[in-house]
Residue, then its C-alpha position, 0 to 999 in steps of 0.5 A: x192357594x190352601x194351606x195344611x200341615x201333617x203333624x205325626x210323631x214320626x217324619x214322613x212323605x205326604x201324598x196329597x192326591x196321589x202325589x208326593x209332597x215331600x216330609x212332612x217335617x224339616x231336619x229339625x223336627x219342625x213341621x212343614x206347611x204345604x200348598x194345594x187348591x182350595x177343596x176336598x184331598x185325599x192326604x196320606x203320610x208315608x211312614x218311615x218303615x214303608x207303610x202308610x198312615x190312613x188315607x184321609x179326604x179333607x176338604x181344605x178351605x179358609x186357609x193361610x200360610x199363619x193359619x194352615x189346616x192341620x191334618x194329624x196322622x199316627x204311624x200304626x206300631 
């Protein structure tokens, strides 16, 4: 297993593949880390007003629960 987290400003959804993976963040504002398979994702984060932060293709590899890939996002204004 790979892991990655989704540092954004803002709590929202990521979608790992198409598929939703929950917030990104916990009620207390510290960041999530995910799982998925070693290889290249398609991840976006859903942003609280509906929209959806750019889609981004990651390959995610080498990765462990201490060390997660971060994929940083920006929620457009």
């Amino acid at each position: 297993m790979e892991f990655f987290q989704c540092p954004c400003p803002e709590k929202g959804e990521v979608i790992l593949d198409g598929k939703d993976q929950g917030l990104n963040k916990d009620a207390a504002g510290n960041l999530l880390t995910k799982l998925c398979n070693r290889g290249l994702h398609y991840i976006s984060l859903q942003c609280p007003d509906g929209k959806k932060c750019q889609l981004r293709l990651v390959e995610i590899k080498d990765t462990d629960p201490i060390s997660p890939l971060e994929v940083p996002f920006q929620c457009e204004s």
